[in-house]
Backbone bond lengths (Angstrom), bond angles and torsions (degrees), N, CA, C in turn:
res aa  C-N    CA-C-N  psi(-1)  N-CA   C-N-CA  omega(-1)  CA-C   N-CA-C  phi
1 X - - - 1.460 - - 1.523 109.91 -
2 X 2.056 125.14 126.74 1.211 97.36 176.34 1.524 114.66 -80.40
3 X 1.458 113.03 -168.39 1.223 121.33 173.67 1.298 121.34 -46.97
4 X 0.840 129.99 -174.31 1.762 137.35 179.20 1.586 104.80 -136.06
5 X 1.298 128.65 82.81 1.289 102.91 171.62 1.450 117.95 -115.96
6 X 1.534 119.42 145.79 1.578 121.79 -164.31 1.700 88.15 -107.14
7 X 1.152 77.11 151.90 2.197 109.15 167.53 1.460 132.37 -134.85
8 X 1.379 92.71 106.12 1.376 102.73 -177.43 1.875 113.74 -36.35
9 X 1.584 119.84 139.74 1.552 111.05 174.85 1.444 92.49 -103.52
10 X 1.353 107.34 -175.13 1.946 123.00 171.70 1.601 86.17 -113.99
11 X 1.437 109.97 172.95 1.218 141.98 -120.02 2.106 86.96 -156.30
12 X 1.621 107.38 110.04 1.137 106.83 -177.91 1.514 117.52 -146.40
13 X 1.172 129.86 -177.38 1.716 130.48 -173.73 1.308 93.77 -90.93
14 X 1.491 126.92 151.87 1.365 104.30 147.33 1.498 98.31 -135.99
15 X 1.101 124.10 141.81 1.463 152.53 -165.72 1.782 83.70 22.56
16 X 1.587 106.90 -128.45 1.874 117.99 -156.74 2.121 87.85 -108.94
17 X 1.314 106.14 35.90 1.691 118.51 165.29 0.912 138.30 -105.46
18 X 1.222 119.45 -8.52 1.385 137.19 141.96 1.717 96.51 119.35
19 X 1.378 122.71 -145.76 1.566 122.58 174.89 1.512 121.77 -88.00
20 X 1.627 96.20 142.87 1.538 103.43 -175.50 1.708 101.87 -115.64
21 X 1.316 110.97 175.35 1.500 120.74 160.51 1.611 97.24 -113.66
22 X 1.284 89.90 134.64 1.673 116.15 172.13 1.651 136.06 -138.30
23 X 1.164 109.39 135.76 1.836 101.53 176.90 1.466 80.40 -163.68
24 X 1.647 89.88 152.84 1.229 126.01 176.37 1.760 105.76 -69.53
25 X 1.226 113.29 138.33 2.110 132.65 -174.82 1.632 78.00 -52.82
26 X 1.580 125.57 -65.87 1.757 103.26 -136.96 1.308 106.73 -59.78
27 X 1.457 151.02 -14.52 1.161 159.30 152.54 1.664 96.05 -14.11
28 X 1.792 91.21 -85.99 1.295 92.01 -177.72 1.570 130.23 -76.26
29 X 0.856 129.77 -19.19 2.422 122.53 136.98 1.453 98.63 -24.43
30 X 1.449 106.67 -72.27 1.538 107.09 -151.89 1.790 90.89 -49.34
31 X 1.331 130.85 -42.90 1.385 99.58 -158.11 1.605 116.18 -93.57
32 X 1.399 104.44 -2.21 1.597 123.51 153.60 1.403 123.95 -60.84
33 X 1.086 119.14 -38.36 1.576 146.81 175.34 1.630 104.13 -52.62
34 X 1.640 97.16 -51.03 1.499 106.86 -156.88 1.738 101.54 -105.46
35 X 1.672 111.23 18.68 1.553 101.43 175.36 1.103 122.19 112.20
36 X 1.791 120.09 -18.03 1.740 108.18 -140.38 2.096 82.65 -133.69
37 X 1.044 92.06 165.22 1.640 101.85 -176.92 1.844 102.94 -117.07
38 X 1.360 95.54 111.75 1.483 116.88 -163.08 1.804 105.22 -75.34
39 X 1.152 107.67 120.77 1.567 97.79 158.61 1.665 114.38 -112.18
40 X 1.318 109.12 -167.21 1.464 130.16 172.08 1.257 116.03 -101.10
41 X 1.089 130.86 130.55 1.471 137.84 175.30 1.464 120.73 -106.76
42 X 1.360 116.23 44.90 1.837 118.96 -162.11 1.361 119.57 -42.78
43 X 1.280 132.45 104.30 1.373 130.86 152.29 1.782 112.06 14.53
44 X 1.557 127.76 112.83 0.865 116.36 167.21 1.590 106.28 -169.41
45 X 1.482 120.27 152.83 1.408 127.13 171.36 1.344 116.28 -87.69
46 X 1.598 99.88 38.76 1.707 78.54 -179.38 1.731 108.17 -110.61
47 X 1.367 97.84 16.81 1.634 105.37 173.80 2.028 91.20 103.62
48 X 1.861 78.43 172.40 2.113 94.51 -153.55 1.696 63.75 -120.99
49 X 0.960 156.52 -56.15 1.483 120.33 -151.13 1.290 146.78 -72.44
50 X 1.452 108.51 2.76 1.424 132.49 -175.60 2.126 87.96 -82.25
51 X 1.362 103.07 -30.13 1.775 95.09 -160.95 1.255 97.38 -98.29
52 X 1.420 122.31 -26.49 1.620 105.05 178.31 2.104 111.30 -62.96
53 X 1.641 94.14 -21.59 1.576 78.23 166.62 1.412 120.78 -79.70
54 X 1.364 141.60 6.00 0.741 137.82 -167.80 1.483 114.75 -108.05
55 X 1.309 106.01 -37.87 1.673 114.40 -170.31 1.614 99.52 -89.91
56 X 1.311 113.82 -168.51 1.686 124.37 -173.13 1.487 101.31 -165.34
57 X 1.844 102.27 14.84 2.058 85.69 173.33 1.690 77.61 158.84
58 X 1.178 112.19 114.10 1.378 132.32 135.98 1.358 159.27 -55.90
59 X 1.601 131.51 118.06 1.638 101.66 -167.20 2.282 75.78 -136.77
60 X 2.008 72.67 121.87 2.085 89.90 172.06 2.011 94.88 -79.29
61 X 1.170 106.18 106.21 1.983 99.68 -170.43 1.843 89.22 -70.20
62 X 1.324 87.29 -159.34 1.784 116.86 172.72 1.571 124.91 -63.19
63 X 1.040 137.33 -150.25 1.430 148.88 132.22 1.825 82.77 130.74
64 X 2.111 100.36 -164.33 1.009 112.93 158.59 1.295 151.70 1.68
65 X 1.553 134.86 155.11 1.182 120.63 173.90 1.645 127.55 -104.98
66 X 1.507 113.50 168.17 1.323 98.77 -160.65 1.525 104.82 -99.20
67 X 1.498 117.27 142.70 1.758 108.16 -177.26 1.333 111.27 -57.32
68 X 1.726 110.31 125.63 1.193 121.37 -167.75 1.420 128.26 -64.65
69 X 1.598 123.43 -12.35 1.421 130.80 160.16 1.562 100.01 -48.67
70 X 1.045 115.07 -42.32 1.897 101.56 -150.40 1.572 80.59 -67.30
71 X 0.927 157.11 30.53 1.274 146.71 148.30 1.991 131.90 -146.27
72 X 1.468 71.21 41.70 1.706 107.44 -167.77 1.559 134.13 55.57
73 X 1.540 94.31 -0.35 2.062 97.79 175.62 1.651 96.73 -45.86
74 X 1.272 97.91 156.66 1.620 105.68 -173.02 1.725 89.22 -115.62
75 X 1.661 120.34 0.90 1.652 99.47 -168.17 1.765 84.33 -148.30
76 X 1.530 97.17 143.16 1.422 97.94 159.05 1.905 132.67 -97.59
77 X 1.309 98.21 116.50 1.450 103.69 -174.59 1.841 112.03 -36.40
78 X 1.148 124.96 160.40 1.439 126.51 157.51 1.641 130.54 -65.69
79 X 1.453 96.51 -27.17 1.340 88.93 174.54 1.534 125.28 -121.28
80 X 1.615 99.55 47.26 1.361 149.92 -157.76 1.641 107.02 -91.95
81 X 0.929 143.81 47.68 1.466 147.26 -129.03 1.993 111.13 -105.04
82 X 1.289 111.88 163.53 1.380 128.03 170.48 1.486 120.58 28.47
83 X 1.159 117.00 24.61 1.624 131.25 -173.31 2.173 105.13 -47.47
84 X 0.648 94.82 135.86 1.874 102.35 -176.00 1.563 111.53 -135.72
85 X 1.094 119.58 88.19 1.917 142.78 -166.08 2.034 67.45 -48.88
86 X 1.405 120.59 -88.81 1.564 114.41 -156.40 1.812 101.74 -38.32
87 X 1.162 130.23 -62.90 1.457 103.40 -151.11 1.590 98.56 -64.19
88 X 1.417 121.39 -38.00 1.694 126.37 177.07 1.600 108.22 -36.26
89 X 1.288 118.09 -58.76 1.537 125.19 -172.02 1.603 107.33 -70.53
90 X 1.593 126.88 -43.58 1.339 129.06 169.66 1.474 102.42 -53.12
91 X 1.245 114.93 -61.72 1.657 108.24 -161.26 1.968 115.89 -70.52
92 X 1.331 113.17 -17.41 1.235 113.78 -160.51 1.987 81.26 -100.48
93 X 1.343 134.08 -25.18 1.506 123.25 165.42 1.407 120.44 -50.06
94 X 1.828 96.08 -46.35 1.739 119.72 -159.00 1.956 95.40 -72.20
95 X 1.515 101.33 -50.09 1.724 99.85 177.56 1.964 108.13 -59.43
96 X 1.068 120.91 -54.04 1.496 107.39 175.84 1.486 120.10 -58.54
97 X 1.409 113.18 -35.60 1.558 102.70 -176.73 1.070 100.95 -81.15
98 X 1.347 140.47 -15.57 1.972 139.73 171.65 1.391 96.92 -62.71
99 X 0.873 114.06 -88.71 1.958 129.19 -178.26 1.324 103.98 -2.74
100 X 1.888 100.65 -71.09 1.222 119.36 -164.43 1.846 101.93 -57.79
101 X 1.391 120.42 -49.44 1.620 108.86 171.01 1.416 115.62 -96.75
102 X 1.581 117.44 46.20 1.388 115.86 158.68 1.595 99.24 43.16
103 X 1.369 134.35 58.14 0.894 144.75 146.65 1.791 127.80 -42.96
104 X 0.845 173.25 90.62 1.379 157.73 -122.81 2.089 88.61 -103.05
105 X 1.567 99.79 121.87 2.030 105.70 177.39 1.144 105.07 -127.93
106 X 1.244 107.21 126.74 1.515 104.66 152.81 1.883 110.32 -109.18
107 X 1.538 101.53 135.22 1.635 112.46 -166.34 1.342 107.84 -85.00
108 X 1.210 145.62 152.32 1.421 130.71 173.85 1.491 115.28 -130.19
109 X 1.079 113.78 99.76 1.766 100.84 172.36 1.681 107.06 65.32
110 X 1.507 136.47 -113.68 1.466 140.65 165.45 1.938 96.92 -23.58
111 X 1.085 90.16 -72.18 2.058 110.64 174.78 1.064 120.13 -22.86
112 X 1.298 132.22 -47.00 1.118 145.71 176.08 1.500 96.44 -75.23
113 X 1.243 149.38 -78.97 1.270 164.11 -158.19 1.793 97.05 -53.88
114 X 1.331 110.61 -52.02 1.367 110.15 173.74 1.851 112.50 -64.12
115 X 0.689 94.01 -35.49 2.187 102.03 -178.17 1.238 83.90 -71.43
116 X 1.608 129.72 -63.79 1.956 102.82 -170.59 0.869 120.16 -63.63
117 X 1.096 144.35 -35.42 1.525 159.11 168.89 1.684 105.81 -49.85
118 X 1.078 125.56 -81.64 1.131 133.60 158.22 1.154 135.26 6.28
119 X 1.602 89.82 -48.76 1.998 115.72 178.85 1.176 108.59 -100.47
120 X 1.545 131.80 -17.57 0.887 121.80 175.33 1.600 115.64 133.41
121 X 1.596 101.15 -6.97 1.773 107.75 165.64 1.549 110.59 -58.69
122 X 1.516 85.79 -163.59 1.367 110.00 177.87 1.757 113.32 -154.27
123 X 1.184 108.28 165.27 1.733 112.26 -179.32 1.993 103.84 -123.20
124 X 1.503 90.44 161.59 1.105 136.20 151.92 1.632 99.18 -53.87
125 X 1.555 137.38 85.73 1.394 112.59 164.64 1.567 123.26 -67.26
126 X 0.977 109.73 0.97 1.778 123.59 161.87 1.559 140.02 176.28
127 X 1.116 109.58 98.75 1.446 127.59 -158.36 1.597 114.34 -41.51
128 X 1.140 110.39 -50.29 1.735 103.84 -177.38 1.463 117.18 -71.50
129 X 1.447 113.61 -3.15 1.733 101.35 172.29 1.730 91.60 -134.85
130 X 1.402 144.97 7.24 1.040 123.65 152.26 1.890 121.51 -116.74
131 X 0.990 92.05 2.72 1.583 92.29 164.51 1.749 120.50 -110.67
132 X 0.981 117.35 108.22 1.542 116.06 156.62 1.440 132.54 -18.65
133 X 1.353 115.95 123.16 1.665 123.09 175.98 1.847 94.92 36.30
134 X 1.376 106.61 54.07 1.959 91.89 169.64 1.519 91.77 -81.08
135 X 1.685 110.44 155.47 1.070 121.64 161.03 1.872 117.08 -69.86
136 X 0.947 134.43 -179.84 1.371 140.30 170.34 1.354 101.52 -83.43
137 X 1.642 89.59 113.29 1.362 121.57 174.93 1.814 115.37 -102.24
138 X 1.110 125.76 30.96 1.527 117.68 -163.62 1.615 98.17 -164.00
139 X 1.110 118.66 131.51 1.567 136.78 -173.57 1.790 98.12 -119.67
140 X 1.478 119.44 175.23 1.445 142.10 146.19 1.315 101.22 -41.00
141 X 1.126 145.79 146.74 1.240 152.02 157.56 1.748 94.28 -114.41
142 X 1.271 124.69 83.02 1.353 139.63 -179.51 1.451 114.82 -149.75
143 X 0.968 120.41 169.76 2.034 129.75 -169.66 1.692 93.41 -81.70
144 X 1.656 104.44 114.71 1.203 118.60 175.72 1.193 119.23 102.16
145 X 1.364 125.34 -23.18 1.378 127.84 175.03 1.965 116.42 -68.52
146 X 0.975 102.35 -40.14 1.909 113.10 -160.66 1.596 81.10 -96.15
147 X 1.006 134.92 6.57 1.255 115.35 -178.49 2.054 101.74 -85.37
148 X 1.339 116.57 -19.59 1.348 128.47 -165.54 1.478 109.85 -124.43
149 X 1.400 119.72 145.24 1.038 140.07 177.96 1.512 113.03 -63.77
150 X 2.025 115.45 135.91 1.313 122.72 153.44 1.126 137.01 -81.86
151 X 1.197 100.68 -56.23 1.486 120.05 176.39 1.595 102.30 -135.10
152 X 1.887 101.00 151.19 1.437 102.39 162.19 1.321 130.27 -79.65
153 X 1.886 113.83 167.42 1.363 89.05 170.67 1.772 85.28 -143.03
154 X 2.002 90.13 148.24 1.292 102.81 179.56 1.539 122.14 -62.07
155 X 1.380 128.00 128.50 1.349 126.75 168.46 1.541 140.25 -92.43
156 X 1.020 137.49 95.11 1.525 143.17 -173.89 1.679 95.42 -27.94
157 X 1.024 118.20 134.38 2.003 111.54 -178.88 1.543 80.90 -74.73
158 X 1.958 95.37 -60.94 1.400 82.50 -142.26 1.692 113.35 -80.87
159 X 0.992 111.22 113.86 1.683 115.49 -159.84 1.814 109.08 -164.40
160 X 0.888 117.08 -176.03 1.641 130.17 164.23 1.326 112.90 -81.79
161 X 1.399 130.06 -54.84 1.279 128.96 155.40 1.254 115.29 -40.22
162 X 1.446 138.27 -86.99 0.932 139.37 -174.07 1.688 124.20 -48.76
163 X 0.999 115.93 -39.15 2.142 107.95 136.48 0.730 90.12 -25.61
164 X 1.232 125.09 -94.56 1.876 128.69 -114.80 2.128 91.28 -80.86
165 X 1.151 128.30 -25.17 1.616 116.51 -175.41 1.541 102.87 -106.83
166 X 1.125 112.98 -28.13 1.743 117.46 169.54 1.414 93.30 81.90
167 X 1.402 143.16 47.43 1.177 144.13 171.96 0.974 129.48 -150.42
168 X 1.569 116.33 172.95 1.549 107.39 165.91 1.391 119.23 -144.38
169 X 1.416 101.66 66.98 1.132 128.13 -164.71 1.834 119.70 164.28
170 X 1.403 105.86 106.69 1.659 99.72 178.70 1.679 95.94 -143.63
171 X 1.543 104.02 160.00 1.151 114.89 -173.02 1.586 118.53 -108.15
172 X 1.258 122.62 120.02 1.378 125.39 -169.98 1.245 108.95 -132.48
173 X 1.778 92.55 156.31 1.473 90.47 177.89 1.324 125.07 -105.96
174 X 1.241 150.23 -171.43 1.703 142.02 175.85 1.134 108.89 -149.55
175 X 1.719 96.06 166.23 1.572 117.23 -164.01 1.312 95.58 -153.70
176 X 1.736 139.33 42.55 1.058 123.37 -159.42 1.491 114.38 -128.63
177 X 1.079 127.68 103.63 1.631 100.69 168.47 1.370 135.06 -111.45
178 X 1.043 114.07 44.05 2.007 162.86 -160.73 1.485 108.05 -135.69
179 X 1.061 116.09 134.14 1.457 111.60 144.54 1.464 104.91 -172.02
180 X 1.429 117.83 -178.21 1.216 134.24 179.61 1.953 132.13 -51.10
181 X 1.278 98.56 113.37 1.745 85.26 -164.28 1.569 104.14 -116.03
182 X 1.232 130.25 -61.25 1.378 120.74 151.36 1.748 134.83 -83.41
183 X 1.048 98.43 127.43 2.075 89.19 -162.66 1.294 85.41 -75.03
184 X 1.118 98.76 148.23 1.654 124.18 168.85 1.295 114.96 -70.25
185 X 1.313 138.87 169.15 1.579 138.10 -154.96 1.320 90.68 -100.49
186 X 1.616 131.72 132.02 1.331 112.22 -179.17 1.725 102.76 129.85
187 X 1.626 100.65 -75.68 1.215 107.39 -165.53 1.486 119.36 -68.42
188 X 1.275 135.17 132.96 1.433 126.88 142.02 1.147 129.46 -77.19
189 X 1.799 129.25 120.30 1.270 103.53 160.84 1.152 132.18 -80.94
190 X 1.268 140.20 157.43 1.468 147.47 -160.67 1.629 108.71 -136.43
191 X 1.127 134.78 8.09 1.457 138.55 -174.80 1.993 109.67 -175.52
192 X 1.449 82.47 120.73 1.849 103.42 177.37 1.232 128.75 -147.97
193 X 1.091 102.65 97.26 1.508 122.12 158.14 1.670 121.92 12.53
194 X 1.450 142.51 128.00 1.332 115.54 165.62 1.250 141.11 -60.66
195 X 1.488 107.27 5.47 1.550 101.44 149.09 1.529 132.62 -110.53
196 X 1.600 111.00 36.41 1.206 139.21 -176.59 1.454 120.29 53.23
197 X 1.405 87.63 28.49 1.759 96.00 161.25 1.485 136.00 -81.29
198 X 1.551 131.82 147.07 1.254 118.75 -152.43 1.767 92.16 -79.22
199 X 1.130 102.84 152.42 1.561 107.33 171.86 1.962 108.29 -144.74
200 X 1.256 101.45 -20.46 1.423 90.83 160.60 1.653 107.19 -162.90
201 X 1.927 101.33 153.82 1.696 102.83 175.09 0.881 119.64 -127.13
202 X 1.256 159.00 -177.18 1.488 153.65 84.26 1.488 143.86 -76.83
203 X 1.065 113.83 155.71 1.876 123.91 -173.46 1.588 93.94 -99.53
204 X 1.367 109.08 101.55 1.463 112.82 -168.90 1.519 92.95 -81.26
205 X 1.427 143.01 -0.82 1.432 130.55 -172.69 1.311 112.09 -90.91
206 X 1.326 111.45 -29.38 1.493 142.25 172.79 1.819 110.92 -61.44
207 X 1.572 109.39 147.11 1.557 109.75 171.69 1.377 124.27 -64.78
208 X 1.579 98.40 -16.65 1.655 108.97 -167.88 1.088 104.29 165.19
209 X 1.622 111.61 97.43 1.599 106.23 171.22 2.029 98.83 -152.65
210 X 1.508 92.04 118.85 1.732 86.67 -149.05 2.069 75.82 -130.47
211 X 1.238 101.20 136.18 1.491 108.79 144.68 1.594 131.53 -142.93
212 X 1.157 83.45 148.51 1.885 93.12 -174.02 1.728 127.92 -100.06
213 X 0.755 165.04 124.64 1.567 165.72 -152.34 1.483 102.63 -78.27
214 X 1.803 114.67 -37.17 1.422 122.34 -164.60 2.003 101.87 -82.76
215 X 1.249 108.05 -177.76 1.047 137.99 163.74 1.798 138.70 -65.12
216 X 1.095 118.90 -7.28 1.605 142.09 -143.80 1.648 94.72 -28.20
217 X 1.419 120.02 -32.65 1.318 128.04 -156.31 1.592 107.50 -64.31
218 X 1.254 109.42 -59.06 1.645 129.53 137.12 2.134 118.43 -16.02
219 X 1.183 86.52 -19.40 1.803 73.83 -163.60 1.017 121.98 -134.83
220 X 1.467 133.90 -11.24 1.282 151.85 162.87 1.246 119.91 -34.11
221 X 1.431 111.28 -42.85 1.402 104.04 -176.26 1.427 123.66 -94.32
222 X 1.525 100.86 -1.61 1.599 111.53 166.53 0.939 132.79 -80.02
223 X 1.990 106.36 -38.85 0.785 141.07 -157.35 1.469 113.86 -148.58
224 X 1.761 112.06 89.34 1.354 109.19 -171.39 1.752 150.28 -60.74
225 X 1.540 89.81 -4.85 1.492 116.68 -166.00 1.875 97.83 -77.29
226 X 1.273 112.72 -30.06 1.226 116.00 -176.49 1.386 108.83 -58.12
227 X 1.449 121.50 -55.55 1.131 150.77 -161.17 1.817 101.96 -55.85
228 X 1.465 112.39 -27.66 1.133 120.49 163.85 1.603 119.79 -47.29
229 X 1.037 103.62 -51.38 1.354 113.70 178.79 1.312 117.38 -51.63
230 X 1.069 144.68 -30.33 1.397 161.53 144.90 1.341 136.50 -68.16
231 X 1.435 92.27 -40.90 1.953 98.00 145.98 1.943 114.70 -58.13
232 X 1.039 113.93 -38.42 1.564 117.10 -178.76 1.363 109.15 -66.11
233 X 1.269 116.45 -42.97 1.957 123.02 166.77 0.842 111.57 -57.94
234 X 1.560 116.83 -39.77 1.889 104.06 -174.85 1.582 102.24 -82.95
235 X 1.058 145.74 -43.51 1.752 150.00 179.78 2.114 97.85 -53.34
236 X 1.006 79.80 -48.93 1.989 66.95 165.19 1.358 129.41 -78.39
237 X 1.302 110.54 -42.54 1.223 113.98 -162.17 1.693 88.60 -76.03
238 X 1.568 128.32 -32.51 1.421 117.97 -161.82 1.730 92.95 -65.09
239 X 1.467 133.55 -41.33 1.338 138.47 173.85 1.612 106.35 -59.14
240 X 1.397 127.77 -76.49 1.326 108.69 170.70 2.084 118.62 -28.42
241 X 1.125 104.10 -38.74 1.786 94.99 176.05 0.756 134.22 -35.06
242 X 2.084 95.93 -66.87 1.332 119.35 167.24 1.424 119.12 -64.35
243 X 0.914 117.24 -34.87 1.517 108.61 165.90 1.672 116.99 -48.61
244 X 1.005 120.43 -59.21 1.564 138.90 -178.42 1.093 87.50 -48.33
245 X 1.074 127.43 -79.07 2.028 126.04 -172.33 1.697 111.51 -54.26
246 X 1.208 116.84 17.06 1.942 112.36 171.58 1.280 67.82 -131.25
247 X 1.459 160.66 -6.26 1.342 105.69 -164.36 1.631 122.94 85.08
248 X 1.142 136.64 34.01 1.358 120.68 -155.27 1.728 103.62 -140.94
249 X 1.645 115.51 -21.67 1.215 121.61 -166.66 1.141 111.13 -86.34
250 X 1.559 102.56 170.34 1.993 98.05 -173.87 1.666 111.07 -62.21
251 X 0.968 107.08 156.10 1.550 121.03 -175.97 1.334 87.09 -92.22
252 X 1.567 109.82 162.76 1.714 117.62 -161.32 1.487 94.80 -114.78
């Protein structure tokens, strides 16, 4: 049986119908690509423990931003956008009850920002007027653009990431105008930007819990090294399975 892995969607208007759940298909390719049979994890209060039995490896994707109290800003920036109290409260339950059963995550872009936060970081509520000399963090969000790299970002070899890409050095693209400003207690980062911005971490206590700032979902098929990243979720999560089926994994 392959893995089971669920993906968080974002939370959007659609025309005069009120709110939808949405994410972009390559999400789910990428985890077809890499072996594993992707579900949806919809925003909801009806509790995370009915789904941690269900899944075997998690990915928190992109979208929106998170309301900036949950990480003590006292003001919301202007270009501070689409904040949703439900997906915030679903996703920050779903990240503690993962943790707590060594869940195998990969963070994505939003994902990453939610895992620092989560633990106890904080963000950048917007990079081009509160971070210094940032490089260009923001592309076209159009067909063909996210498929290719902007800027590089440096990679820790010796790391979980750097396994899984065998480098120290890969090229990604972005969509971000958020990012990471105090690391949370816990995390290492392992990949930064040339203007020494965080772009990816890991919870080295954890079996596998890696997030990235970039897109990978977007790039895999252009660019195969990405695709790694998702091959590494499915090789855990297929062990977390089997684990789950003896009985052996953390209890939630």
């Amino acid at each position: 049986m392959k893995p089971v892995i669920g993906i968080t969607p974002g939370i959007g208007a659609f025309e005069n119908r009120g709110e939808i759940f949405r994410m972009e298909i390559s999400y789910v390719q990428a985890v077809e690509a890499a072996g594993g049979v992707p579900i949806l994890l919809p925003p909801s209060g009806a509790g995370v423990a009915e789904l941690l039995g269900i899944v075997d490896g998690i990915i928190f994707s992109g979208g929106a931003d998170i309301r900036p109290d949950r990480y003590g800003d006292d003001y919301v920036h202007e270009k501070t956008y689409g904040i949703s109290d439900l997906r915030d409260d679903f996703e920050f339950a779903l990240l503690e009850a993962a943790l707590r059963a060594d869940v195998p995550i990969l963070a994505i872009c939003r994902g990453i920002q939610v895992l620092n936060v989560g633990l106890g970081g904080t963000l950048y509520q917007d990079v081009p007027t509160e971070y210094p000399n940032a490089v260009r963090h923001s592309q076209p969000w159009e067909i063909g653009s996210f498929e290719h790299p902007i800027h590089d970002v440096a990679i820790e070899r010796d790391s979980l990431i750097g396994d899984l890409l065998g480098t120290t050095t890969v090229g990604t693209n972005s969509a971000h105008h958020q990012s990471l400003k105090r690391l949370a207690p816990g995390l290492r980062v392992v990949g930064r930007s040339a203007d020494q911005g965080i772009e990816a971490v890991e919870l080295p206590d954890k079996r596998f819990v890696l997030g990235v700032q970039w897109h990978p979902e977007k790039m895999f098929q252009a660019h195969e090294e990405h695709l790694r990243l998702f091959a590494g979720l499915l090789a855990e999560a297929r062990t977390y399975k089997a684990q789950k089926a003896l009985g052996t994994v953390a209890a939630d």
